[in-house]
N, C-alpha and C positions, 0 to 999 in steps of 0.2 A: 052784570056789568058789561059795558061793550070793552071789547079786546082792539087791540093795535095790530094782531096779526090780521092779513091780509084774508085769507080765508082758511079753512081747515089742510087744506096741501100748504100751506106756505111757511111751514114749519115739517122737518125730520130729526128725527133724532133714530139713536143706537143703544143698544142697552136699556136697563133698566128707566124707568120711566122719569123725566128730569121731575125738581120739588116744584118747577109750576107747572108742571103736570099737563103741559100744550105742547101739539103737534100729533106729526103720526108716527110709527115705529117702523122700524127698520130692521128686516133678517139680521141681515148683513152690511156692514159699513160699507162705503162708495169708494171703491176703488181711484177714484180721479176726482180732481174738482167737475168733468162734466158729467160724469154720473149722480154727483152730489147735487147740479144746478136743475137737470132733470128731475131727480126723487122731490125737489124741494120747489118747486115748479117757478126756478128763477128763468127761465131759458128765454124771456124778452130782451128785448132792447130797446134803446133811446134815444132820443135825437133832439137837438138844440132848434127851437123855433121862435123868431121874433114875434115882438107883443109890439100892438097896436091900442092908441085910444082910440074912442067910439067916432071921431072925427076921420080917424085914417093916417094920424099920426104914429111914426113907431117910434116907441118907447126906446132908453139907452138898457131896457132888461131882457130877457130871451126866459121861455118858456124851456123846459124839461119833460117833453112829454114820451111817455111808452106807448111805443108803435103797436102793439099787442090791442089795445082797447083807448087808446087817446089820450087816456089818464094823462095830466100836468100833475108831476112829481115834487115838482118845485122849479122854481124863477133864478136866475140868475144872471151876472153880468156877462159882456160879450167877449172876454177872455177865460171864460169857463171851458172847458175840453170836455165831453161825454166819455165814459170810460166805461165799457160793458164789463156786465158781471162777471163773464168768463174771462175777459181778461184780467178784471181787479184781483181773480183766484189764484191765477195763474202761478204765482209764489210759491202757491201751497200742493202743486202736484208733484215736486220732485220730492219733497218729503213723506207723499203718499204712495210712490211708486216706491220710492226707497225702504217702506215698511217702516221709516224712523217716527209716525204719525198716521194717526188714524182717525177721522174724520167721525164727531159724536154726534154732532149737532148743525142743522144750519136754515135759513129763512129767510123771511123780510117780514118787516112791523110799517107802520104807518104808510099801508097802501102802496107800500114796495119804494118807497122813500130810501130806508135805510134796509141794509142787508148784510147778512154773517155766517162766518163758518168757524167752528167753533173744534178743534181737534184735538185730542190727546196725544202729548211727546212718550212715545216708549220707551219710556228711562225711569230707572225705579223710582218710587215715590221717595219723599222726603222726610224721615222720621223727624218730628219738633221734641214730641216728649212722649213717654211709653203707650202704645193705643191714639197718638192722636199724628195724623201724615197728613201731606198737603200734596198733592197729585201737579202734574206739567203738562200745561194746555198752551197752545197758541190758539190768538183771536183774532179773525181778519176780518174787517169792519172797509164797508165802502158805502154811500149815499149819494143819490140822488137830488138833492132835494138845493145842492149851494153848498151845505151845510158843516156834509159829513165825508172828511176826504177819504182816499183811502189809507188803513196802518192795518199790519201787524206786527201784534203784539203779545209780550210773552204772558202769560195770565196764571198763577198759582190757583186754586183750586182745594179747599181743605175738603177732604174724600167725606168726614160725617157728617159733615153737612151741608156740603154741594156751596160753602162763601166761596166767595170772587174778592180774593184777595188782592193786594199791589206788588208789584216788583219793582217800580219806579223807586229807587234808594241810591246814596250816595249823589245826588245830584243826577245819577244819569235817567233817560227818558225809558220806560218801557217798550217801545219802539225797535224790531227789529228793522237792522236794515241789510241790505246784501246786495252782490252785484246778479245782473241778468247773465243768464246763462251761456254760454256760445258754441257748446256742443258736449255730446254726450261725456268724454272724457272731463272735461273740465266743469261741467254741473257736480261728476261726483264729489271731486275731488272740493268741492266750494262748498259743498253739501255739508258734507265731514268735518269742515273746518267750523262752518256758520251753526251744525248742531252741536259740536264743543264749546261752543259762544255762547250759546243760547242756554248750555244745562249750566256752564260755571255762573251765567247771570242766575238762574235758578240756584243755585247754592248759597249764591253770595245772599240772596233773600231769605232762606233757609236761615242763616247763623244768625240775622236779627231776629227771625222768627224765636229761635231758641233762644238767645237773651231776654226776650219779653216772659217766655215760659218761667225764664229761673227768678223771675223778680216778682215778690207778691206787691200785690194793689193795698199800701198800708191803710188807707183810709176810706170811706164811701165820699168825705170830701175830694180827696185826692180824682177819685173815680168822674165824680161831676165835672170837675176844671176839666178832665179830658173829654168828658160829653161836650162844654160847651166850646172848646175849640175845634170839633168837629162839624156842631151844628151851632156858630154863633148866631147871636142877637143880630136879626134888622134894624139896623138905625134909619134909616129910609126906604121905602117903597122902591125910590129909584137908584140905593147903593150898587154898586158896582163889583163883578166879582175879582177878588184878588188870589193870586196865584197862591201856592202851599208853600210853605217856606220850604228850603231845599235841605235837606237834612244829612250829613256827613257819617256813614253809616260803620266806616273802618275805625273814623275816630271814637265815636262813640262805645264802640268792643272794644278798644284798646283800655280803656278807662271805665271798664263796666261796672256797669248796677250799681252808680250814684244815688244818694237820695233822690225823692220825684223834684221836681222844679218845674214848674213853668214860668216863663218870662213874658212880660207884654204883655198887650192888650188883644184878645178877638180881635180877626178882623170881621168885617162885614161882607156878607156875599149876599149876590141876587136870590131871590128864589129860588130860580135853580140851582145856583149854587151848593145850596143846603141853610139858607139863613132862614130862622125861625121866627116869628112873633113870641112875643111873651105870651098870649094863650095858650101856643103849643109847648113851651119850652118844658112844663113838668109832666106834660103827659110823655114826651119822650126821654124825659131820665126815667120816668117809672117803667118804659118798655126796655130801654137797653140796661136797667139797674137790674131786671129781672132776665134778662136774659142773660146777665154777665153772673145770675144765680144759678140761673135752670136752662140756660139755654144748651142747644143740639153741643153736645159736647163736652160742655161745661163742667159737669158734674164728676167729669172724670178725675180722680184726686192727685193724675201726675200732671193736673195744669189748673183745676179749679183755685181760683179766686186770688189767679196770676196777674201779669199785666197782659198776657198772650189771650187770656178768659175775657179781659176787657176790650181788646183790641177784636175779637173775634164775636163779641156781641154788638159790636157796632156792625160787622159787616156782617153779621146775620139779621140785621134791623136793614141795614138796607137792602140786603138779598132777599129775605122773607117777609117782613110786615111793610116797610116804606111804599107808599104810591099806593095808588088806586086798586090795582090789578096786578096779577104775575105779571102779563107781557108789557105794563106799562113798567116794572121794577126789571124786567130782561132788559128792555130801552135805555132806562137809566144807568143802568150796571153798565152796558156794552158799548155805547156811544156818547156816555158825559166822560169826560176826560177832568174836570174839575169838579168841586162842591165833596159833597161828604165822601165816594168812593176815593179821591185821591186826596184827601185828607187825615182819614183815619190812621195809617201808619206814621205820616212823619209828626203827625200828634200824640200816638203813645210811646213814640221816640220820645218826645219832648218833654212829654209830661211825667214817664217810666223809668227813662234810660239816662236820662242830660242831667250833669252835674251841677 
């Protein structure tokens, strides 16, 4: 199958070898975001160029192309600003210098369109329930292409089997944000503060994780109504995507392990989204029904055939089986901000935890 990564350099990783099994390896982690842009052969840059029709007229859009080889990245309007790779990183070097983060993973997919660095927070992991942790990564995502601004963001990480879970809860965004630095003294001191922000947003993700552990899945009915508010029904070709509902995550543990409920109707999303046709719709309750049996983890009897078991087979469905290829499921995971990735949690909220 053809790959979305750029070519065999355009991926690194650390450690042990990631589950889709792409890129090259690395002794030793990257000291700096440029040591990281280096190994990972991001070290281009780009430049905004007006578009012309065949007449000699110019267009109201602008070209994105990489000075490296010509390549057009992508089109965009003429209030767009080019932001180089090394600076989009730039965030993520005091945290590397500070040893508080450690750089696993990083690349570009779609011809160097979108691009990522993917790092590990060195703060102990997070026990949910005996034998099963969830690891603290930051993800910093920038694009090329119009498309894909730049964020980072905090990203959980369950250790047996490498899902990419949400920390978006309680209404708030997963999105770190912080101020620019202004010299050495006052980076640390911002540093210190911004990674206490970033572990307690991690914790606070942590205790719904472990509510969904302590509540078993009563029904295989119950199980489906949370498939399909994950991956609703298409009602047209051209529906629209609608945002996840915002889900109030203190209230919800304050009043814990309700019967299951859900309210409402699916909405509809685009295909990317995650909206499914009815041909697909039972072949993927039959993947995420078996993997919320057998999948990576599952089986383990201080969470098997929990709501945390169902919640973690959806995002092992779209981590491991969803889409065409690994690096087109890396794409999906890492730069859709909507559809099934940021649905699944405040759906086994809803369906698990709400009274």
């Amino acid at each position: 199958m053809a790959h979305e990564l750029e070519h065999s350099r355009s991926m690194i990783y650390v450690g042990d070898i990631p589950w889709h099994e792409l890129g090259i390896a690395l002794e030793t982690a990257p000291a700096s975001v440029a040591e990281a842009i280096t190994a990972a052969d991001l070290g281009w840059t780009v430049e905004k160029q007006p578009l012309f029709l065949a007449d000699g007229t110019q267009v109201d859009r602008w070209a994105v192309r990489r000075l490296s080889d010509n390549r057009v990245l992508g089109t965009v309007g003429p209030d767009y600003t080019c932001i180089q790779n090394a600076d989009a990183f730039s965030p993520l070097d005091p945290f590397l210098k500070a040893g508080v983060a450690t750089i696993e993973t990083a690349g570009s997919l779609k011809g160097g369109s979108r691009v990522w660095m993917l790092a590990k927070v060195n703060r102990a992991d997070m026990q949910i329930a005996e034998g099963d942790t969830v690891a603290k990564y930051l993800l910093a995502t920038t694009g090329h292409d119009g498309m894909s601004s730049f964020r980072l963001a905090i990203t959980p990480i369950r250790v047996v089997c490498m899902n990419t879970l949400s920390a978006a809860i309680n209404g708030k965004s997963d999105t770190i944000r912080f101020s620019h630095f202004k010299d050495a003294t006052a980076a640390i001191k911002d540093l210190d503060a911004t990674i206490e922000r970033i572990d307690g947003r991690f914790e606070e993700s942590a205790k719904l994780f472990r509510a969904l552990a302590g509540v078993k899945v009563r029904s295989q009915a119950d199980l489906r109504k949370y498939i399909d508010l994950v991956f609703p029904m298409a009602k047209k070709p051209e529906s629209l995507d609608t945002p996840a509902p915002i889900v109030n995550g203190a209230d919800i543990l304050s009043g814990l392990l309700a019967k299951p409920h859900v309210s409402g109707q699916p909405s509809t999303f685009s295909p990317e989204g995650g909206s499914v046709l009815e041909e697909d719709k039972r072949r993927i309750h039959e993947d995420i029904i078996r993997l919320f049996e057998i999948g990576r983890g599952n089986t383990n009897p201080a969470i098997a055939g929990t709501a945390w078991a169902a919640y973690n087979a959806v995002t092992e469905y779209n981590t491991h089986e969803r889409g065409r290829d690994a690096d087109t499921r890396l794409g999906n995971l890492w730069f859709t901000q909507a559809g099934p990735v940021a649905k699944a949690l405040p759906a086994a909220v809803s369906t698990f935890l709400s009274a």
